[in-house]
mmCIF file as Biopython writes it, N, C-alpha, C and O atoms, coordinates in Angstrom:
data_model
#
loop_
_atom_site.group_PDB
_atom_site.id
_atom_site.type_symbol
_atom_site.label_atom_id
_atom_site.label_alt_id
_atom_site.label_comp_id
_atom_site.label_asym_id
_atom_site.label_entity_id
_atom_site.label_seq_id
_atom_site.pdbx_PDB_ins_code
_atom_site.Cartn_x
_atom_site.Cartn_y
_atom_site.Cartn_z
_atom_site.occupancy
_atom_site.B_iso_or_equiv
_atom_site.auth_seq_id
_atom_site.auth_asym_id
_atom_site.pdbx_PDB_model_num
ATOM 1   N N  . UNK A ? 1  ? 21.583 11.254 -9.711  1.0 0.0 1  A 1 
ATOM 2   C CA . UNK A ? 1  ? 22.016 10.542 -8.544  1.0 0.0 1  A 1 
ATOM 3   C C  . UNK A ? 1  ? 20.757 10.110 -7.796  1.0 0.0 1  A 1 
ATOM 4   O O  . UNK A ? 1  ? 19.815 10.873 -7.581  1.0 0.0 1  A 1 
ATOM 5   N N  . UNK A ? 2  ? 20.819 8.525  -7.322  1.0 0.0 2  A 1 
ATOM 6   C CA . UNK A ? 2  ? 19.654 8.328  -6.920  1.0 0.0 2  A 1 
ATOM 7   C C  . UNK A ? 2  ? 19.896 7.759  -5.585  1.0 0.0 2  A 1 
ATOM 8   O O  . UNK A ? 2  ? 20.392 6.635  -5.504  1.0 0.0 2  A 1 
ATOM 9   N N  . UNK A ? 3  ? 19.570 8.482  -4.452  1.0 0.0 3  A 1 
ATOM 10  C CA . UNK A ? 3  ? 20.037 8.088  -2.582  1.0 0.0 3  A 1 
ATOM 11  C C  . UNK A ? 3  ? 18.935 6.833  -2.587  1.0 0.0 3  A 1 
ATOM 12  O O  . UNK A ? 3  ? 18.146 6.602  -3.503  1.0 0.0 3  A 1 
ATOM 13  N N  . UNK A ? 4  ? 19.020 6.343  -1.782  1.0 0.0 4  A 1 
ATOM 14  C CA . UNK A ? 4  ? 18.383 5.231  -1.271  1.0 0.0 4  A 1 
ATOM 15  C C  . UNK A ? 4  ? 18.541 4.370  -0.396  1.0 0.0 4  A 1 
ATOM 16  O O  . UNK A ? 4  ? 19.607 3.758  -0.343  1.0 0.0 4  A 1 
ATOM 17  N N  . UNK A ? 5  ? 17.344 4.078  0.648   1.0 0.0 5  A 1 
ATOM 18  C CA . UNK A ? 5  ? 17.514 3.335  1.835   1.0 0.0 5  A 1 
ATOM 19  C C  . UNK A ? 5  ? 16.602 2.299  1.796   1.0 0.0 5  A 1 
ATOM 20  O O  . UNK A ? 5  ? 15.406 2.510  1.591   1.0 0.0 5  A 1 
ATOM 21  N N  . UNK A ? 6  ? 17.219 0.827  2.035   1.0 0.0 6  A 1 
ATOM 22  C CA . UNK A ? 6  ? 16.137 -0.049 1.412   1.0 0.0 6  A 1 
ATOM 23  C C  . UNK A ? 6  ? 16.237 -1.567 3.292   1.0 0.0 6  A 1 
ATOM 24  O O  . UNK A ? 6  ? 17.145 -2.167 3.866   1.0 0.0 6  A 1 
ATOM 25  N N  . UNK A ? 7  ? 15.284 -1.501 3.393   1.0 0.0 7  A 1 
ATOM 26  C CA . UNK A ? 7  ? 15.448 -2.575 4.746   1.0 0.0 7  A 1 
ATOM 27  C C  . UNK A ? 7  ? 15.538 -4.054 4.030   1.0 0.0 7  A 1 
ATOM 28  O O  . UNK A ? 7  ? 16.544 -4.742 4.204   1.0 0.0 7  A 1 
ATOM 29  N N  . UNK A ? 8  ? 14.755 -4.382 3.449   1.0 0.0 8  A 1 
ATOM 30  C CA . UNK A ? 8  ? 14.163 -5.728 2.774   1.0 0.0 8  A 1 
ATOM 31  C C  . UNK A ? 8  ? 14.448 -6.314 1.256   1.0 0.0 8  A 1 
ATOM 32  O O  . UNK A ? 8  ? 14.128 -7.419 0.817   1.0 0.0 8  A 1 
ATOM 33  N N  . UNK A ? 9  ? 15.536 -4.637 0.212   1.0 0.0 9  A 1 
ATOM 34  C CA . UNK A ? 9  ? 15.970 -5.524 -1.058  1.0 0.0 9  A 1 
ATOM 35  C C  . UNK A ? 9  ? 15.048 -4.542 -1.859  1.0 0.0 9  A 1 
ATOM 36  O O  . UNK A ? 9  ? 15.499 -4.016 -2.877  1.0 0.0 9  A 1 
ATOM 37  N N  . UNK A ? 10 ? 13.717 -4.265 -1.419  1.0 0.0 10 A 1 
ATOM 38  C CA . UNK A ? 10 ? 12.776 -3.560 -2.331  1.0 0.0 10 A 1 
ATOM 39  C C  . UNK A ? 10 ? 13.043 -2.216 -2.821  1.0 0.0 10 A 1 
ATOM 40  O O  . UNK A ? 10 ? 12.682 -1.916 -3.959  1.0 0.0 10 A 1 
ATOM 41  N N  . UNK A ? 11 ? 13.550 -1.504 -2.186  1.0 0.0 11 A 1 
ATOM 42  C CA . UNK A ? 11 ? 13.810 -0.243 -2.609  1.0 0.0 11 A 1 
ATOM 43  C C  . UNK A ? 11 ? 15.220 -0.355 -3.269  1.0 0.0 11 A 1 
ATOM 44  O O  . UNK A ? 11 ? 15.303 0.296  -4.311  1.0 0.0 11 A 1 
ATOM 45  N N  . UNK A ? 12 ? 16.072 -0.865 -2.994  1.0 0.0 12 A 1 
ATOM 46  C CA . UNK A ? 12 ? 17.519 -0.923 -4.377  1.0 0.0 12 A 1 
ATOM 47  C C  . UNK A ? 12 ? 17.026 -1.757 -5.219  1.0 0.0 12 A 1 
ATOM 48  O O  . UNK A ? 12 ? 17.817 -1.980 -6.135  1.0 0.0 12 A 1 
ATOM 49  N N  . UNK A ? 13 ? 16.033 -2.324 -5.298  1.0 0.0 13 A 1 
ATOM 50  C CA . UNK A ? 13 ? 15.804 -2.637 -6.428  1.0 0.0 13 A 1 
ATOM 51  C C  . UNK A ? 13 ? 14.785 -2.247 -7.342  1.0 0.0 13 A 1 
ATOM 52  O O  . UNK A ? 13 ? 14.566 -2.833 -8.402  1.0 0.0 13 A 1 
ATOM 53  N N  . UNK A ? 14 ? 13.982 -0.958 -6.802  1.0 0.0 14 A 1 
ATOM 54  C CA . UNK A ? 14 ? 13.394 0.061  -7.288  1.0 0.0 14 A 1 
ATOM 55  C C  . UNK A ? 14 ? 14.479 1.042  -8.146  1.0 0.0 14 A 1 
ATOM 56  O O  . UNK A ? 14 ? 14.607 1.137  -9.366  1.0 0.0 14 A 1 
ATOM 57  N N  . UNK A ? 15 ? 15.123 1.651  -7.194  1.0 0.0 15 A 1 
ATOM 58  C CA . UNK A ? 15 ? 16.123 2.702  -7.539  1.0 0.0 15 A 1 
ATOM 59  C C  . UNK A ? 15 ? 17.350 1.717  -8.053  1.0 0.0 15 A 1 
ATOM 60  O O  . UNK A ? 15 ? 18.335 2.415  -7.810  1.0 0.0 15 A 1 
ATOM 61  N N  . UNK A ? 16 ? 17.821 0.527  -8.607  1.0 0.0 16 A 1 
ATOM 62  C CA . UNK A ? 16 ? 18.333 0.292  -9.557  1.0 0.0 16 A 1 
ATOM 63  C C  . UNK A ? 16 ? 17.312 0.368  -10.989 1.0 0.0 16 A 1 
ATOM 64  O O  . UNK A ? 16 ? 17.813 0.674  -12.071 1.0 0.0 16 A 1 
ATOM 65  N N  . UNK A ? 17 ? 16.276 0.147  -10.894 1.0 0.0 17 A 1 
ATOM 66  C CA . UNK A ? 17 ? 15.471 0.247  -12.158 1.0 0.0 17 A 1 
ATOM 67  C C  . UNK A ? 17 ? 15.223 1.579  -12.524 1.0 0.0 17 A 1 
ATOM 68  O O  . UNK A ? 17 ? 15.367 1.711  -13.740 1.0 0.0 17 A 1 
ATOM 69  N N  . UNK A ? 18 ? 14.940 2.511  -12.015 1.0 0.0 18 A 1 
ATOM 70  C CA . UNK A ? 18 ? 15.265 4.059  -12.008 1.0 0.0 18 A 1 
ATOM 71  C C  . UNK A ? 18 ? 16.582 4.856  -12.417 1.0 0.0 18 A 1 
ATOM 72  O O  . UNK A ? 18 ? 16.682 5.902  -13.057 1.0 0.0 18 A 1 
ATOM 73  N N  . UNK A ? 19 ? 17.649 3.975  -11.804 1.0 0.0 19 A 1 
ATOM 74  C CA . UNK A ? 19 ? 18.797 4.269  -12.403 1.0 0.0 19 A 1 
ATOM 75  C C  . UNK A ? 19 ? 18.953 4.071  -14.046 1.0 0.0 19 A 1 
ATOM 76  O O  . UNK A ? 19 ? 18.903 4.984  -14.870 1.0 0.0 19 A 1 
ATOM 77  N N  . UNK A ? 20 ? 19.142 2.737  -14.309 1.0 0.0 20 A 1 
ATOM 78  C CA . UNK A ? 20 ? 19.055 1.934  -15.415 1.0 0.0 20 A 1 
ATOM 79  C C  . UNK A ? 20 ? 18.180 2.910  -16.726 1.0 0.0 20 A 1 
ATOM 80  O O  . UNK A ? 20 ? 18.503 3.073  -17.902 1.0 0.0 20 A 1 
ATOM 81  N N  . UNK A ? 21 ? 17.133 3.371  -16.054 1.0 0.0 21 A 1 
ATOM 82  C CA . UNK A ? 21 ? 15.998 3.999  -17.104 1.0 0.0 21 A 1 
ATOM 83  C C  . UNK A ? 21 ? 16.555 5.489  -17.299 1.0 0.0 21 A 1 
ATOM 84  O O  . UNK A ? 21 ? 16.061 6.041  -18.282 1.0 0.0 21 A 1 
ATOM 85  N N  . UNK A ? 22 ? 17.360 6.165  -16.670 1.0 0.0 22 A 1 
ATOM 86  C CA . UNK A ? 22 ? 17.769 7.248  -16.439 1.0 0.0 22 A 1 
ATOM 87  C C  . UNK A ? 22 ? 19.424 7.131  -16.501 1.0 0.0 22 A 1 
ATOM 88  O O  . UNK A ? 22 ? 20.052 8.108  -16.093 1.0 0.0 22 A 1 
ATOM 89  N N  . UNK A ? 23 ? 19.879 6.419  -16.806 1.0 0.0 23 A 1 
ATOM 90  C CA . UNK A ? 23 ? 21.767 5.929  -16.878 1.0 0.0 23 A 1 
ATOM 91  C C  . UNK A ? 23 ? 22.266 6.970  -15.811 1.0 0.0 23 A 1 
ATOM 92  O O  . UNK A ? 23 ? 22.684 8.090  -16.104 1.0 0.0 23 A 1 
ATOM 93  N N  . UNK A ? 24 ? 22.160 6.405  -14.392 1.0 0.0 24 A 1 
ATOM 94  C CA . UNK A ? 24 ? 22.152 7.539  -13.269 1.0 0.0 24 A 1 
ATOM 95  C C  . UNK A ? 24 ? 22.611 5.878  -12.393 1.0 0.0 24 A 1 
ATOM 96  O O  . UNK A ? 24 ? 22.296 4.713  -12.639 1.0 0.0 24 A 1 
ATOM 97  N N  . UNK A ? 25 ? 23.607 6.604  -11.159 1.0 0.0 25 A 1 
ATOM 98  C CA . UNK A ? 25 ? 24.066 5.996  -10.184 1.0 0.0 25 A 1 
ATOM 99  C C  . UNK A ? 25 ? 23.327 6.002  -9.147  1.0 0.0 25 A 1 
ATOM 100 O O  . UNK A ? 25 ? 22.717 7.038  -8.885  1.0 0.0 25 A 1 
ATOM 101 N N  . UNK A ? 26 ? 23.169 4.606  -8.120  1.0 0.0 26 A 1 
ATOM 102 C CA . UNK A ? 26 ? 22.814 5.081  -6.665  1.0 0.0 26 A 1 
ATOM 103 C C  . UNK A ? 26 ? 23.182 4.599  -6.215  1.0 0.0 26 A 1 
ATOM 104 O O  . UNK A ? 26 ? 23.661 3.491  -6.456  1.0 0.0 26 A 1 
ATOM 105 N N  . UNK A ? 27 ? 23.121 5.706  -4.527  1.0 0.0 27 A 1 
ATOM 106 C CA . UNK A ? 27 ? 24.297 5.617  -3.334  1.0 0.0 27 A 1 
ATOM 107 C C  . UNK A ? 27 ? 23.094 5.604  -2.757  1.0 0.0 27 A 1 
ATOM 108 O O  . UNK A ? 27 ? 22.012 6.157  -2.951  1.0 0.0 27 A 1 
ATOM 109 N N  . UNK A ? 28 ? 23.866 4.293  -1.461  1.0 0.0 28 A 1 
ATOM 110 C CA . UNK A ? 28 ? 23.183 3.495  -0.479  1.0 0.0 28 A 1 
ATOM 111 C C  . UNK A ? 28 ? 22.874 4.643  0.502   1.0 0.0 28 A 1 
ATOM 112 O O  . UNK A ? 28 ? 23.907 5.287  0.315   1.0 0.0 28 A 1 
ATOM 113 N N  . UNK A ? 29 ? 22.355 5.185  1.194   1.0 0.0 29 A 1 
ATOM 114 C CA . UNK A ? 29 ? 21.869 6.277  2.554   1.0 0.0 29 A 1 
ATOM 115 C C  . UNK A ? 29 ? 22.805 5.534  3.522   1.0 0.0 29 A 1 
ATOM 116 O O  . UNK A ? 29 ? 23.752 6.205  3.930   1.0 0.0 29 A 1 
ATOM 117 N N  . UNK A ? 30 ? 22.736 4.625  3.839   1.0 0.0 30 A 1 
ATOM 118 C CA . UNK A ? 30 ? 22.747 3.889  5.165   1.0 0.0 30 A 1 
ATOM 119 C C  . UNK A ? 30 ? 24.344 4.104  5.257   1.0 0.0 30 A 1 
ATOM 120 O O  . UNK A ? 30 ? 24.861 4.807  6.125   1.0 0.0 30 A 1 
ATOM 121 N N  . UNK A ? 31 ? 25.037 3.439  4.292   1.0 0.0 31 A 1 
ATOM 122 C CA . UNK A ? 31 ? 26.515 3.193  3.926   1.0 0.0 31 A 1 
ATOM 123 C C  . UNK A ? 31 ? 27.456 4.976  4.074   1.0 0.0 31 A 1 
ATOM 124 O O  . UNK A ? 31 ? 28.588 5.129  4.533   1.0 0.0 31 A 1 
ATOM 125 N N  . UNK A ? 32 ? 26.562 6.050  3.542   1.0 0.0 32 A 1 
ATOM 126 C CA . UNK A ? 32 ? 26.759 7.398  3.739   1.0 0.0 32 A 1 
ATOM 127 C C  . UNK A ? 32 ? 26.944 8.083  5.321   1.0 0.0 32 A 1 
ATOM 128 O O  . UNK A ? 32 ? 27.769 8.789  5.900   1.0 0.0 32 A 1 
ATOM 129 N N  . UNK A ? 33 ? 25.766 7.478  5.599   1.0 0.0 33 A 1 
ATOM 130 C CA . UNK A ? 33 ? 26.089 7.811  7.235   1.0 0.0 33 A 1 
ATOM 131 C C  . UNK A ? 33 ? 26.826 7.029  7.736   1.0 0.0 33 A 1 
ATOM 132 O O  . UNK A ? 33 ? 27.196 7.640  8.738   1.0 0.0 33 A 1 
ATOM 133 N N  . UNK A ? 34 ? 27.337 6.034  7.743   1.0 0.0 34 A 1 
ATOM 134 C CA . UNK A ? 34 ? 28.040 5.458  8.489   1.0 0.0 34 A 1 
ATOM 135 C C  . UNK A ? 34 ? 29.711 5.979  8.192   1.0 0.0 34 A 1 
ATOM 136 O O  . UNK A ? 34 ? 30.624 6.020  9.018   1.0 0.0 34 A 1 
ATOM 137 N N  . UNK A ? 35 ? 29.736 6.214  7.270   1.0 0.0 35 A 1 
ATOM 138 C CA . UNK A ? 35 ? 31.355 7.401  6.328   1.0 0.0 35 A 1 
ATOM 139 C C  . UNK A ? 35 ? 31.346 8.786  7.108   1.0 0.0 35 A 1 
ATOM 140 O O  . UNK A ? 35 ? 32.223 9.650  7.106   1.0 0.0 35 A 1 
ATOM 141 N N  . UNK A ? 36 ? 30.046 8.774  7.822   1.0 0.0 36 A 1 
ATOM 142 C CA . UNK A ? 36 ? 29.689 10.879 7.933   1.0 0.0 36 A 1 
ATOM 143 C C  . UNK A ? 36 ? 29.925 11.785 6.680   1.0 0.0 36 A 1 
ATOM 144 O O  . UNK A ? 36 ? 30.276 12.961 6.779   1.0 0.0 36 A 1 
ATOM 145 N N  . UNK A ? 37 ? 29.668 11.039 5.305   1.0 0.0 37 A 1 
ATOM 146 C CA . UNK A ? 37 ? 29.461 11.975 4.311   1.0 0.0 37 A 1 
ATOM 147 C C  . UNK A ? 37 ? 28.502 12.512 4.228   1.0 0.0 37 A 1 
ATOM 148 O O  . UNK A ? 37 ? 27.607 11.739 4.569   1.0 0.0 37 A 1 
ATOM 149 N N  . UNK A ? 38 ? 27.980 13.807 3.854   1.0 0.0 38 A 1 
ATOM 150 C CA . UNK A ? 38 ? 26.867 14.187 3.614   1.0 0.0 38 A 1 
ATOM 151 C C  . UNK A ? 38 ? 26.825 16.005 2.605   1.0 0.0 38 A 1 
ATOM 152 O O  . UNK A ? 38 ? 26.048 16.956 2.524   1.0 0.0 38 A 1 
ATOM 153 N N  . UNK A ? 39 ? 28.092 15.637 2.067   1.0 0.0 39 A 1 
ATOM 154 C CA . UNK A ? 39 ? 28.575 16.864 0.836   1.0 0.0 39 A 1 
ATOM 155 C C  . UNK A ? 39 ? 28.823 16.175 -0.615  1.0 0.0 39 A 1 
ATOM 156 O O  . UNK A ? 39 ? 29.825 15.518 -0.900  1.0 0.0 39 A 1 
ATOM 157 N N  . UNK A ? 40 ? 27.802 16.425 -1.422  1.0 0.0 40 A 1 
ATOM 158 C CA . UNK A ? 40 ? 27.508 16.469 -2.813  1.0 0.0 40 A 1 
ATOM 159 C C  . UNK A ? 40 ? 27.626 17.332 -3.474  1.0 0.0 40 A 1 
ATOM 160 O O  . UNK A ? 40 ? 27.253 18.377 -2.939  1.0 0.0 40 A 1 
ATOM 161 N N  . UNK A ? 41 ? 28.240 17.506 -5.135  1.0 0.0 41 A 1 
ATOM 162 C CA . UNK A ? 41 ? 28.231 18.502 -5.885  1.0 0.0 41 A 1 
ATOM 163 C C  . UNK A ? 41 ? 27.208 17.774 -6.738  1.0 0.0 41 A 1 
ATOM 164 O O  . UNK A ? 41 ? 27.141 16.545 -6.786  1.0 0.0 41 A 1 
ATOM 165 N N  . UNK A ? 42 ? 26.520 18.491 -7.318  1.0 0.0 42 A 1 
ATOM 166 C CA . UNK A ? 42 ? 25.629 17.987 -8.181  1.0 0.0 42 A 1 
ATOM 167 C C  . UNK A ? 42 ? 25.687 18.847 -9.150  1.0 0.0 42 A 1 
ATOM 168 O O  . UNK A ? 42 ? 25.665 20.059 -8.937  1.0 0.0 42 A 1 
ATOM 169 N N  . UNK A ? 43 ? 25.778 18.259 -10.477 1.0 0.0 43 A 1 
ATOM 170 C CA . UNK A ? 43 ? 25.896 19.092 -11.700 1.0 0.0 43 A 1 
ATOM 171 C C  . UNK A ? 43 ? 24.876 19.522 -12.552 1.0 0.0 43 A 1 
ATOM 172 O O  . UNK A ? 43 ? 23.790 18.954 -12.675 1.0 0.0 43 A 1 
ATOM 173 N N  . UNK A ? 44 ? 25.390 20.964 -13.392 1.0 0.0 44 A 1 
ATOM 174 C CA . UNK A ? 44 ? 24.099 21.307 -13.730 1.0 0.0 44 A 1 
ATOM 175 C C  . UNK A ? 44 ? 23.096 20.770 -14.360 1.0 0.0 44 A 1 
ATOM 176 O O  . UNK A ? 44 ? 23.375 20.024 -15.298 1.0 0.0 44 A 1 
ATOM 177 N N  . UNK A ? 45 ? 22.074 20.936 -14.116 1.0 0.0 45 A 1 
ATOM 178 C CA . UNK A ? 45 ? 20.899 20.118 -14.991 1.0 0.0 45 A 1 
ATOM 179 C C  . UNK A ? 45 ? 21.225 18.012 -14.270 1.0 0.0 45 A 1 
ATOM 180 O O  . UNK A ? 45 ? 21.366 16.936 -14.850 1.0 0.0 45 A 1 
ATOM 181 N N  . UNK A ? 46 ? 21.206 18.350 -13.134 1.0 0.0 46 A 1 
ATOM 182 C CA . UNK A ? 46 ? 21.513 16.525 -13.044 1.0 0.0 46 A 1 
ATOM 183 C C  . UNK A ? 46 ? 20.332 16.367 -11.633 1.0 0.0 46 A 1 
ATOM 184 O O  . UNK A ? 46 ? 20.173 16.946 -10.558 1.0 0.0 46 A 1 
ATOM 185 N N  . UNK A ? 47 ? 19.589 15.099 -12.468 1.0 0.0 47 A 1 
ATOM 186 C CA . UNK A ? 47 ? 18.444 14.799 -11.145 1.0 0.0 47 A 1 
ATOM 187 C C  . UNK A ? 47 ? 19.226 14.514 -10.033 1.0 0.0 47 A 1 
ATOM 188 O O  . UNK A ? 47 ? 20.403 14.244 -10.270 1.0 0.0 47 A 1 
ATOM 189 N N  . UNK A ? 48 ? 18.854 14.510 -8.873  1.0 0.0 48 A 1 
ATOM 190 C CA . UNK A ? 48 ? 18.309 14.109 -7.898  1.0 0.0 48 A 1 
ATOM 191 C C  . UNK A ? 48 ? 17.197 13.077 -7.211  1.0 0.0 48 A 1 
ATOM 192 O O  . UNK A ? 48 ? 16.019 13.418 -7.104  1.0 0.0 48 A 1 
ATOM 193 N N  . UNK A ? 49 ? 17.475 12.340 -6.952  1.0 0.0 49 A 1 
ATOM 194 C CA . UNK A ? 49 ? 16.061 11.204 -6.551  1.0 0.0 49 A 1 
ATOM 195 C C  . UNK A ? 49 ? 16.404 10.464 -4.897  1.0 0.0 49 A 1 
ATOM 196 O O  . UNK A ? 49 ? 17.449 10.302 -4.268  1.0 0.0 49 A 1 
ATOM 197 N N  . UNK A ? 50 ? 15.457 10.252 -4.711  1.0 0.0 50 A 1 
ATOM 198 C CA . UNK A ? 50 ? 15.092 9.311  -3.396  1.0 0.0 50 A 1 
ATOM 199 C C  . UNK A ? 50 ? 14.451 8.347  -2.995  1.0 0.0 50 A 1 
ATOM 200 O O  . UNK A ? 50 ? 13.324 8.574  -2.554  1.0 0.0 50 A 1 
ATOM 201 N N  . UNK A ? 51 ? 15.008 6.820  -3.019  1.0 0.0 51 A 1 
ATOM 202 C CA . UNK A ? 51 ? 13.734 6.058  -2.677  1.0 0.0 51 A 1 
ATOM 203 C C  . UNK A ? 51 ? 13.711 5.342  -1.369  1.0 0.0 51 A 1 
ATOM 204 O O  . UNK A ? 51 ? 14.763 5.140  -0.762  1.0 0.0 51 A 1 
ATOM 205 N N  . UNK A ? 52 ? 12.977 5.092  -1.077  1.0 0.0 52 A 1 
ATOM 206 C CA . UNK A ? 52 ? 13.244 4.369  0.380   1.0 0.0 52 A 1 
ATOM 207 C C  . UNK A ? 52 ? 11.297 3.813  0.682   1.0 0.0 52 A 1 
ATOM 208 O O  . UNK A ? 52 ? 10.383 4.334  0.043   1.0 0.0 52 A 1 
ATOM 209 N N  . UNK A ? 53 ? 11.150 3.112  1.362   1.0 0.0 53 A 1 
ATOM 210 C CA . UNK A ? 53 ? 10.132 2.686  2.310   1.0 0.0 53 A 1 
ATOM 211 C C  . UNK A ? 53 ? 9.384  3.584  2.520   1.0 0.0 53 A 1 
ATOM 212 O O  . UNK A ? 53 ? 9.916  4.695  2.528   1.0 0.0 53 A 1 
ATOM 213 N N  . UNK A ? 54 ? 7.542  3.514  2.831   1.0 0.0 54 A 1 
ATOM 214 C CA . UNK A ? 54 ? 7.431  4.191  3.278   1.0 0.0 54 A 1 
ATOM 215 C C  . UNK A ? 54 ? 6.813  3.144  4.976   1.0 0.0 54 A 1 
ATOM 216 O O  . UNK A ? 54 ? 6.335  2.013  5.061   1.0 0.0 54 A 1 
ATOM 217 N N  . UNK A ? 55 ? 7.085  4.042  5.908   1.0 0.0 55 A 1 
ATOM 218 C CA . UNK A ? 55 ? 6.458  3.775  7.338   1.0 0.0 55 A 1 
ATOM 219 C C  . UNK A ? 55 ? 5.777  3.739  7.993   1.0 0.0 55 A 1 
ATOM 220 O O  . UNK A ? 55 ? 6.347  3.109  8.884   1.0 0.0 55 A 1 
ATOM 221 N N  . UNK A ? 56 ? 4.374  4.050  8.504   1.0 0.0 56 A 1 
ATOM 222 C CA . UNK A ? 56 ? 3.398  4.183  9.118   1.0 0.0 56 A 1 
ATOM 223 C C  . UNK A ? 56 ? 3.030  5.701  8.253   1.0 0.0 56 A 1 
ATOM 224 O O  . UNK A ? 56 ? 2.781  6.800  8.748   1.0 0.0 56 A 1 
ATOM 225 N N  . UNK A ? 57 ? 3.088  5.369  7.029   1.0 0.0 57 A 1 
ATOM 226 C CA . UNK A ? 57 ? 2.764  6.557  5.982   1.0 0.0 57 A 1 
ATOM 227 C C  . UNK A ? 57 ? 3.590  7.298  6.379   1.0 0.0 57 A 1 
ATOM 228 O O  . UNK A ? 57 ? 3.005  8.378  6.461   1.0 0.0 57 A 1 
ATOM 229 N N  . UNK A ? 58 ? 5.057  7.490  6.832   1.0 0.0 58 A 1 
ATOM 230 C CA . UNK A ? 58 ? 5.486  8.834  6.720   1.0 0.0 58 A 1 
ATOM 231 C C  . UNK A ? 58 ? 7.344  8.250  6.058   1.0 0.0 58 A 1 
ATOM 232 O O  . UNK A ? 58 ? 7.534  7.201  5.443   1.0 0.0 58 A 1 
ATOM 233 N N  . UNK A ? 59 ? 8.137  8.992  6.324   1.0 0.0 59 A 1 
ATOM 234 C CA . UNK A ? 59 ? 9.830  8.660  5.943   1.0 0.0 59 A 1 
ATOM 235 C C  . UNK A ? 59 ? 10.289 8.131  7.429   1.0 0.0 59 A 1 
ATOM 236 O O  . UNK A ? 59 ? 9.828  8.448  8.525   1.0 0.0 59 A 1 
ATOM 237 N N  . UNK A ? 60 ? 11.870 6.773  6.944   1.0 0.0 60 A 1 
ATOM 238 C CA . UNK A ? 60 ? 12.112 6.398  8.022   1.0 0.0 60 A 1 
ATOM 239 C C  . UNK A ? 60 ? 13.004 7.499  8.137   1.0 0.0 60 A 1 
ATOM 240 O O  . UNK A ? 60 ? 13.639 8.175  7.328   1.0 0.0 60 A 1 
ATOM 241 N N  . UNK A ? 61 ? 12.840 7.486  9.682   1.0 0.0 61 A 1 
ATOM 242 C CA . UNK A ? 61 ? 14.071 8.289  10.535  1.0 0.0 61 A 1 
ATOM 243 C C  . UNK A ? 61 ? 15.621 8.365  9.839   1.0 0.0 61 A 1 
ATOM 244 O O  . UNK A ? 61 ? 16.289 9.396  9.752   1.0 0.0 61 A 1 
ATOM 245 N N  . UNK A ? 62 ? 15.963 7.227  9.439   1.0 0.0 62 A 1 
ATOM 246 C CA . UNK A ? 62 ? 17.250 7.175  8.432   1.0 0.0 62 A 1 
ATOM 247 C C  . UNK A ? 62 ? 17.474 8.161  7.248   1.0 0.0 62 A 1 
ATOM 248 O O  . UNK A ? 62 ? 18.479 8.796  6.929   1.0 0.0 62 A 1 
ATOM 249 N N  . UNK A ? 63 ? 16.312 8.100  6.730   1.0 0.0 63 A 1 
ATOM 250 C CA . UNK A ? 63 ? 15.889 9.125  5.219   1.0 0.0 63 A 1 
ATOM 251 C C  . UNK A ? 63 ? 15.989 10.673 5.734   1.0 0.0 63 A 1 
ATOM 252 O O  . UNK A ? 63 ? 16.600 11.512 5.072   1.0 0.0 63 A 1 
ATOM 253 N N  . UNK A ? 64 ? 15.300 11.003 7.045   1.0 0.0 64 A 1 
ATOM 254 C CA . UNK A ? 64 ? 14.781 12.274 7.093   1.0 0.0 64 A 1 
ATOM 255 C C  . UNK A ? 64 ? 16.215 12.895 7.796   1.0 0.0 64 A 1 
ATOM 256 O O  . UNK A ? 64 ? 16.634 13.987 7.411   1.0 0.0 64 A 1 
ATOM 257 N N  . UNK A ? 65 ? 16.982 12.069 8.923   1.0 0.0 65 A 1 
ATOM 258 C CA . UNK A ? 65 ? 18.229 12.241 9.345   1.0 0.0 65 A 1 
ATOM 259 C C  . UNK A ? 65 ? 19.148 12.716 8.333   1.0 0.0 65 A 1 
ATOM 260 O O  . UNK A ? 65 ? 19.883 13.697 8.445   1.0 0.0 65 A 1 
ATOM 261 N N  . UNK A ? 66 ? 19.047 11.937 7.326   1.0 0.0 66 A 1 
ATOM 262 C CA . UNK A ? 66 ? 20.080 12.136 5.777   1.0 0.0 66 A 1 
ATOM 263 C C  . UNK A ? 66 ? 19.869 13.296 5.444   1.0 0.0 66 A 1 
ATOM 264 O O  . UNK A ? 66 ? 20.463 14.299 5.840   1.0 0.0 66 A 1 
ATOM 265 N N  . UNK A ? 67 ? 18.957 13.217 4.649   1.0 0.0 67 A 1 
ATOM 266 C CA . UNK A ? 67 ? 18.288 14.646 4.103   1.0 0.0 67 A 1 
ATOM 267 C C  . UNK A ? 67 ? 18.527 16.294 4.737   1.0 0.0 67 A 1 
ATOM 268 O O  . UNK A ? 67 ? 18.963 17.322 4.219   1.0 0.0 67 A 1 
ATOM 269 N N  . UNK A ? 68 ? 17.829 15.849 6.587   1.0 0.0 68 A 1 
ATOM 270 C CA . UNK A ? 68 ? 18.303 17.213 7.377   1.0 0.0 68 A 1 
ATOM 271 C C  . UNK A ? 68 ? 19.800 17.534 6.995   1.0 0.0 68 A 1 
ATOM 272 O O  . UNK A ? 68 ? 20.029 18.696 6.658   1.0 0.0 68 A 1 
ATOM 273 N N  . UNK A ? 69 ? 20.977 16.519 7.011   1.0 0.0 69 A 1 
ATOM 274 C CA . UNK A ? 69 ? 22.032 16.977 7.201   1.0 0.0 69 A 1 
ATOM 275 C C  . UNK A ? 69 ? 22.890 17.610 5.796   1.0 0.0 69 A 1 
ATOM 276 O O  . UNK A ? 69 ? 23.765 18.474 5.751   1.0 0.0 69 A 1 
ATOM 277 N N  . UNK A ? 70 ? 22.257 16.809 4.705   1.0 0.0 70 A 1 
ATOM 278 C CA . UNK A ? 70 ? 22.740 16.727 3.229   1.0 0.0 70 A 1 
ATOM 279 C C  . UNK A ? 70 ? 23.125 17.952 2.805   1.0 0.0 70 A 1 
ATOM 280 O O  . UNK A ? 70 ? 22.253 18.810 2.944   1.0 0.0 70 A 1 
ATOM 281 N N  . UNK A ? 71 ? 24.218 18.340 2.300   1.0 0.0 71 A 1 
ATOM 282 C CA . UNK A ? 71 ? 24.801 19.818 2.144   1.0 0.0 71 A 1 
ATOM 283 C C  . UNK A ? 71 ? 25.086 19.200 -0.051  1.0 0.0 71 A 1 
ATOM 284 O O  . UNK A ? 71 ? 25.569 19.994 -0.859  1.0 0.0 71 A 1 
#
């Protein structure tokens, strides 16, 4: 499963090529919070990934918000 938050097109279209190379799905960040989902089962042995922007060298607020809450 590959999360991802993209402002400009660049990052879903990172993490679609990541997907593709890995036959793995990704879910939009942005579209998640706006549902208030933030409960995943993840199965055994199954990646995990994250892509998004980076910001004045660090994660946007959107990413790190997600993440804190992600169960």
């Amino acid at each position: 499963m590959i999360f991802y938050f993209t402002g400009t097109g660049n990052s879903l279209y990172a993490a679609d090529k990541i997907a593709k190379i890995l036959d793995d799905k990704v879910v939009d960040i942005s579209a998640l919070l706006k549902q208030g989902k933030n409960v995943f089962r993840i199965g055994h042995k199954e990646t995990v990934g994250f892509v998004f922007p980076v910001y004045y060298g660090g994660m946007p607020t959107v990413v790190r918000d997600f993440i804190s809450t992600l169960r």
